[in-house]
LONU-701482 format. One line per 4 residues: number of its first residue (from 1); their letters; for each residue x, y, z negated of C-alpha. Coordinates in Angstrom, 1 decimal. Layout:
BEGIN
NUM = a = X/Y/Z  ... .
***
This chain:
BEGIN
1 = xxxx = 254.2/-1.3/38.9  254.6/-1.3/34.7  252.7/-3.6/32.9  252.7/-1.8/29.3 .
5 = xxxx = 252.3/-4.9/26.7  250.2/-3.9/23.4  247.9/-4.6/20.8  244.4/-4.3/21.5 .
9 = xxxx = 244.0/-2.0/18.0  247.0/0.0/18.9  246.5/0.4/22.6  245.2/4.6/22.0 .
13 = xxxx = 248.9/5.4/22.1  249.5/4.3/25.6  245.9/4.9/26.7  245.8/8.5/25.6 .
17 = xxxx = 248.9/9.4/27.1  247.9/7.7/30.2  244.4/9.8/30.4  245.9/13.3/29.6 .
21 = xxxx = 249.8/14.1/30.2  250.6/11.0/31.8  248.1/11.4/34.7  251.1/11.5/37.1 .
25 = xxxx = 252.3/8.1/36.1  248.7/6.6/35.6  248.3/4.9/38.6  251.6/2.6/38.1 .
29 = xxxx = 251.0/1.4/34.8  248.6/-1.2/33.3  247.9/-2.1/30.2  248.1/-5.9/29.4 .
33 = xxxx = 246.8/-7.0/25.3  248.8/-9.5/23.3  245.3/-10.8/22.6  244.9/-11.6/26.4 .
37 = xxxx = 248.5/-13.1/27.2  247.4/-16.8/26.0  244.6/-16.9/28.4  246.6/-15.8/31.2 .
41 = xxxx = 247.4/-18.1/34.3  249.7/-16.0/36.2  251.8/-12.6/35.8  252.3/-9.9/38.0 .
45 = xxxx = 256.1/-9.4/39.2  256.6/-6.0/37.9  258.3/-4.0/35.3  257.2/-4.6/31.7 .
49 = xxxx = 257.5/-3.0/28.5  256.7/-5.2/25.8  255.9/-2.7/22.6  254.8/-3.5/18.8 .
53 = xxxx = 256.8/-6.1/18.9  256.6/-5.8/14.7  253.0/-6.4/14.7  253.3/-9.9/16.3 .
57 = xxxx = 252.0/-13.1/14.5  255.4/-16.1/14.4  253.1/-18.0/17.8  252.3/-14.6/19.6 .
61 = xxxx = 256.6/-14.2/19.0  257.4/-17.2/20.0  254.8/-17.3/23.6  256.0/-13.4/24.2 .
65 = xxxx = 259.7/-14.5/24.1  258.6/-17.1/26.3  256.7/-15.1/28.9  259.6/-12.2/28.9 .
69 = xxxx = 262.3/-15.3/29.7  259.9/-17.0/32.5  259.7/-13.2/33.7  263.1/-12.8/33.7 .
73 = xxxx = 263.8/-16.1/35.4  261.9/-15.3/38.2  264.2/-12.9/39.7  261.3/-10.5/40.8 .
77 = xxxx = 260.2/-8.2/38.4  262.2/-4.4/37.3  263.2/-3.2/33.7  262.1/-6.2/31.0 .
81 = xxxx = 262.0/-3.7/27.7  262.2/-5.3/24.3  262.9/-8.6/23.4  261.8/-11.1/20.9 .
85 = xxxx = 264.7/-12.1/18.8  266.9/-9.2/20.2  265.2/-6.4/19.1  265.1/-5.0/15.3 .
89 = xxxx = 262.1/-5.1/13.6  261.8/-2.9/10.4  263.4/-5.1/7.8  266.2/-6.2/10.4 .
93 = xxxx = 267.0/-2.5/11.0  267.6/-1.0/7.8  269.5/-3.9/6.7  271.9/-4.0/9.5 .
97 = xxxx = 272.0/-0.1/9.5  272.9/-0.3/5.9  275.3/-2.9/6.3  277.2/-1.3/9.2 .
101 = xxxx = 277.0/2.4/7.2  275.3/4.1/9.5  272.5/4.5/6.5  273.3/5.3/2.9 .
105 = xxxx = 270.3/4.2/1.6  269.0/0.3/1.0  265.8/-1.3/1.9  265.0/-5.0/0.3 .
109 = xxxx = 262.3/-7.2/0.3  260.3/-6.7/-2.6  260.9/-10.5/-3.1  264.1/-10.1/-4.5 .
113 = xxxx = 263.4/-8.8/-8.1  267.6/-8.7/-8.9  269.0/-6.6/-6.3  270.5/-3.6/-7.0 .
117 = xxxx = 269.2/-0.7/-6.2  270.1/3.3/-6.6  266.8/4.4/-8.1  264.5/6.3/-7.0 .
121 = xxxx = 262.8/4.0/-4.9  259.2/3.7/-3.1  257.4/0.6/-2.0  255.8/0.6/2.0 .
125 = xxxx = 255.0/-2.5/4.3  257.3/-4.0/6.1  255.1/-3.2/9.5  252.9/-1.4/9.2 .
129 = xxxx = 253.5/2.7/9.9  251.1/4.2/7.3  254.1/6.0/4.9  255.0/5.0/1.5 .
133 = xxxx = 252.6/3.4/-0.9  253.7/4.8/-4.2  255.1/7.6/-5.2  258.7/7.9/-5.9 .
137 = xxxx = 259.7/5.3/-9.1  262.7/6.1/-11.3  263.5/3.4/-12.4  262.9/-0.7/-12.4 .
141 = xxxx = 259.4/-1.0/-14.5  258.1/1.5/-12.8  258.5/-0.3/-9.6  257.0/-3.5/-11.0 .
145 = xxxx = 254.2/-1.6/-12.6  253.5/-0.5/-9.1  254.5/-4.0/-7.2  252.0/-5.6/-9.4 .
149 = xxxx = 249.4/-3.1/-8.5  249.5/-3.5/-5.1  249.7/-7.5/-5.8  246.5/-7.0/-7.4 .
153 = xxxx = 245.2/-4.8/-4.1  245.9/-8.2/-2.1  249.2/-7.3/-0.5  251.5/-9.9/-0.4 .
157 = xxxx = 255.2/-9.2/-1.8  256.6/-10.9/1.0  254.6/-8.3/3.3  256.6/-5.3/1.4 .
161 = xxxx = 259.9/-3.6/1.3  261.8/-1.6/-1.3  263.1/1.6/0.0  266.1/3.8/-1.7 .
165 = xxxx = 265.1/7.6/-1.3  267.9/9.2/0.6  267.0/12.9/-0.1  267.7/15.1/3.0 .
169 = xxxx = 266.0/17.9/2.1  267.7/21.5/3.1  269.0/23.9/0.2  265.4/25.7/0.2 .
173 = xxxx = 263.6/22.5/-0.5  262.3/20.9/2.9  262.6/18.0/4.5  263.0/17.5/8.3 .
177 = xxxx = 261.7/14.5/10.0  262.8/14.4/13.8  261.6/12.4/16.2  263.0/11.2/19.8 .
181 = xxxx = 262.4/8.1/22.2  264.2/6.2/24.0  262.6/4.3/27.2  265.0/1.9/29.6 .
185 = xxxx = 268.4/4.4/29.5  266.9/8.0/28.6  267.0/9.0/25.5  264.5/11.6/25.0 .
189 = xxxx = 263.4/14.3/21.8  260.5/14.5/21.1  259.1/16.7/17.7  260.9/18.0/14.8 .
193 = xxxx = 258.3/18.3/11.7  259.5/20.6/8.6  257.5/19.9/5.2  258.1/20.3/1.0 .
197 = xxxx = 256.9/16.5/0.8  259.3/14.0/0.7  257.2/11.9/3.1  256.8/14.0/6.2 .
201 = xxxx = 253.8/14.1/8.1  252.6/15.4/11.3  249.5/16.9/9.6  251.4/18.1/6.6 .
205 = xxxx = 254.0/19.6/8.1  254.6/23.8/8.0  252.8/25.2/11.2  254.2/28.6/11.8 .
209 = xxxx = 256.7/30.5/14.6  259.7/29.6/13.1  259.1/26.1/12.4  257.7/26.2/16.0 .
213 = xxxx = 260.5/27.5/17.5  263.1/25.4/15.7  261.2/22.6/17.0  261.8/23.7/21.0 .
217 = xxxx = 265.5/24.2/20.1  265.5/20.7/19.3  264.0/19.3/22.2  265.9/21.4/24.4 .
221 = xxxx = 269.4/20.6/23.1  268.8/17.1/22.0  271.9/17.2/19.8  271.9/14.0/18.3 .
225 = xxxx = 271.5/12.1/22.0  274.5/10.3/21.4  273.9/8.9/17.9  270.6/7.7/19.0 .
229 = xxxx = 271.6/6.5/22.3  273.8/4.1/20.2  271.2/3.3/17.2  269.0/2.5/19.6 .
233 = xxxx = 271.8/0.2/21.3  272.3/-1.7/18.1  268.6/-2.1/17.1  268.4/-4.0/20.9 .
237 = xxxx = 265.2/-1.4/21.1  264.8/0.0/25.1  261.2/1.2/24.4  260.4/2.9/21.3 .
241 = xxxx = 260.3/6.1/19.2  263.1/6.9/16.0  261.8/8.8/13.0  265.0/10.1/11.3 .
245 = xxxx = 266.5/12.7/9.1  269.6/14.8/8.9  271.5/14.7/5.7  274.5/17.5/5.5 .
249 = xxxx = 275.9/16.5/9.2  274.7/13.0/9.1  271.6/11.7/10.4  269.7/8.6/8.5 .
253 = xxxx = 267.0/6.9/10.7  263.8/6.1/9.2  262.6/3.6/11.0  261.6/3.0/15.0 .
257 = xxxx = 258.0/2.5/16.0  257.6/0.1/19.3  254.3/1.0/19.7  254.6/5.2/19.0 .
261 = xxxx = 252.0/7.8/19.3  252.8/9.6/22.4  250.7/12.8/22.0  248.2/13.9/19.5 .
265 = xxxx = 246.0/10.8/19.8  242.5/10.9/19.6  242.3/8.8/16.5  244.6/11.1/14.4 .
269 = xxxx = 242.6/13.3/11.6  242.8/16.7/13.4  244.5/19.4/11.1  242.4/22.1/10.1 .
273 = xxxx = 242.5/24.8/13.2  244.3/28.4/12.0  245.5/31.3/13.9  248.2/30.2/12.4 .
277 = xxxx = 248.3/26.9/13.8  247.0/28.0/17.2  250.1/30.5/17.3  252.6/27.0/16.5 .
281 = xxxx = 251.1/25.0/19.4  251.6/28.1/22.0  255.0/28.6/20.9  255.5/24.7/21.0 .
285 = xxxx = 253.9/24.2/24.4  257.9/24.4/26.1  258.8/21.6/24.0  256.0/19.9/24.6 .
289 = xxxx = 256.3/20.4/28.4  260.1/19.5/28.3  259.4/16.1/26.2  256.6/15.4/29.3 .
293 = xxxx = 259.0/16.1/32.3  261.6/14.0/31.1  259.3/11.3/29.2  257.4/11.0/33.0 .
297 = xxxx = 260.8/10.6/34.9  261.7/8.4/32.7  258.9/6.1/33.9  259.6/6.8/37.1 .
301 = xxxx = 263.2/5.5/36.7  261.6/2.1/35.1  258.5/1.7/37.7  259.0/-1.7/40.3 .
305 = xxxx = 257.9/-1.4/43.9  256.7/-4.8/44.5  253.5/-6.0/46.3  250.9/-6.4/43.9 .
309 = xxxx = 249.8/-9.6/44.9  253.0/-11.1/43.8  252.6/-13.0/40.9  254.7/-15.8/38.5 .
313 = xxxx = 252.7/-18.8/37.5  252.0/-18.6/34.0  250.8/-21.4/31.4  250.4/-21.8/27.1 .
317 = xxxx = 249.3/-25.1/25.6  245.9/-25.8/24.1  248.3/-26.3/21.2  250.1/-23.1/21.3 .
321 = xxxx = 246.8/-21.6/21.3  245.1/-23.3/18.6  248.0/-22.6/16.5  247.7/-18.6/17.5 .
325 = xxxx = 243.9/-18.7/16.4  244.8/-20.1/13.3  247.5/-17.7/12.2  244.5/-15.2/13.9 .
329 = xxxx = 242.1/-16.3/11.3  244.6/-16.4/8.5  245.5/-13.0/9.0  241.8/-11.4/9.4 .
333 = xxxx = 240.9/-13.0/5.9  243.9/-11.3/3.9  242.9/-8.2/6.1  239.1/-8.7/4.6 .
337 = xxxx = 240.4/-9.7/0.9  242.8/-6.5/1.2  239.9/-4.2/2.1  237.3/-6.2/-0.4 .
341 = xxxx = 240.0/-5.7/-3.7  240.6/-2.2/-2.6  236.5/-1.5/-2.5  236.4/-3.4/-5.8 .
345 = xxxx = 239.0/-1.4/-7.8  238.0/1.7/-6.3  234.3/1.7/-8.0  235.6/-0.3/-11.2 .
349 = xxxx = 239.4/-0.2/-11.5  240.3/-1.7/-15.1  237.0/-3.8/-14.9  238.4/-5.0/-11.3 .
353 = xxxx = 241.8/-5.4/-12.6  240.9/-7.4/-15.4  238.7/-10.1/-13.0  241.2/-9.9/-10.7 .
357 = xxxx = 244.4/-11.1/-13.1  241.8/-13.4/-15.3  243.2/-17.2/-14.9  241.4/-20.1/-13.1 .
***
């Protein structure tokens, strides 16, 4: 048995792999919710995956680290992937990458208003996996033009990072984005995406036979397995999916998602359907069958035979949990003043702007 650890928002990953190319593996994994783990009085003794480990409040952290180490204790449950403390979120990452030159390029919290920085930059959350939220920004008041904009928008500056651009585009202009997992010891490739924008997409990427082709060369050949084998070592990440590019001969990782889209989830805007695009996904169906084989054995090599009745007691404080429902609450309402200011700019933006910065 797998107990796959998750968000209930970002559950569709898991859930629509689980319903469509996962079948095979469906019946040995369950799906557990962060939300749920307070109220829990017992755990089943299996293998566990704890993903989106970025997307954890400082309590949820703190009780997950807890529950993987009375887990491990135990001495009856399989693979424990991802750890609290041991694996890299975002910010971590790119700062140790940086710092052990395996980037080129810097990331800094937009907090620290001195730090150098080889301009261009863009602006993105620290978490979240929604892209860039600017354009590119030559040069330093650009990039507090636009950190005072999104201030205004309700973001917090301690919620964002500065990026450098590391341009990997090719000599005729595009940009690859590849994209391989890892999960317990395999290290598996997954997509290749070829685009003109700087900020490659899935749903903007070229969709044509050699694009589609390239792609299946990739996933067969995997030729970067060893770099990401040992990326993935140093970010202490056993569950996960790397987003990275290729400049010249070296690669520069983008970031790793712990709780990745597996497939083409049902919540994803659908590209618009062309024979040309119809032709791509039939020349892509190899690579997507390869990715599935290995992705499923994978699981395979990670599931725990164990009687499901076994279980490890499990306990959290009234305390614990009052302080999770407050940090909860906290974050809902800068959720709802985010999506309020944006609604509010939207229909009157210098109007909005000028209520917004007017002193109290």
């Amino acid at each position: 048995m797998i107990v796959f650890v998750t968000t209930r928002e970002g559950d569709f990953g898991i859930v629509d792999f689980l319903a469509g190319a996962g079948q095979p593996v469906a019946d040995r994994i369950r799906v557990l919710h962060y939300e749920d783990v307070a109220s829990l009085e017992a755990l089943p003794a299996a293998s566990y995956v704890f993903s989106a480990l970025d997307q954890l409040l400082p309590t949820e952290r703190e009780l997950v680290g807890e529950m993987r180490a009375r887990l491990a204790e135990s001495g009856r449950c399989g693979s424990l992937l991802n750890e609290p403390g041991r694996t890299l979120v975002r910010p971590e990452l790119l700062e140790q990458l940086y710092a052990s030159g395996r980037n080129s390029f810097r990331a800094v919290p937009a907090t620290e208003r001195s730090a150098p920085l080889r301009f261009p930059v863009f602006v993105r959350d620290a978490v979240a996996h929604d892209g860039s939220l600017t354009e590119l920004l030559p040069d330093r008041r650009r990039l507090q033009s636009s950190l005072l904009r999104l201030a205004v928008r309700g973001y917090r500056l301690s919620d964002l990072l500065v990026v450098e651009f590391c341009d990997t585009s090719n000599a005729d202009g595009t940009f690859r984005k590849y994209g391989a997992f890892v999960l317990g010891d395999r290290v598996i490739a997954r997509s290749l995406n070829v685009a003109t924008a700087w900020m490659t997409k899935r749903e903007t990427s070229h969709a044509n036979d050699e694009c589609a082709i390239e792609e299946t060369a990739y996933v067969e050949a995997n030729p970067h397995a060893d770099w990401l084998a040992e990326t993935f070592a140093l970010a202490g990440t056993d569950y996960g999916r790397m987003d990275y590019g290729v400049g010249g001969s070296r690669p520069q990782t983008w970031e790793i998602n712990l709780n990745p889209t597996i497939g083409r989830g049902r919540r994803l805007r659908r590209e618009a359907d062309t024979p040309e695009r119809q032709r791509a996904r039939e020349l892509s169906r190899r690579a997507r069958a390869l990715f599935y084989d290995q992705f499923i054995e994978a699981w395979h090599a990670i599931d725990h035979a164990a009687d499901p009745r076994d279980t490890i007691a499990w306990h959290v404080s009234a305390a614990a949990r009052a302080a999770l429902e407050q940090e909860r609450r906290e974050r809902q309402r800068r959720l709802d003043r985010r999506r309020s200011r944006d609604r509010l700019i939207g229909a009157r933006p210098i109007r909005a702007v000028r209520r917004l910065l007017r002193p109290r």
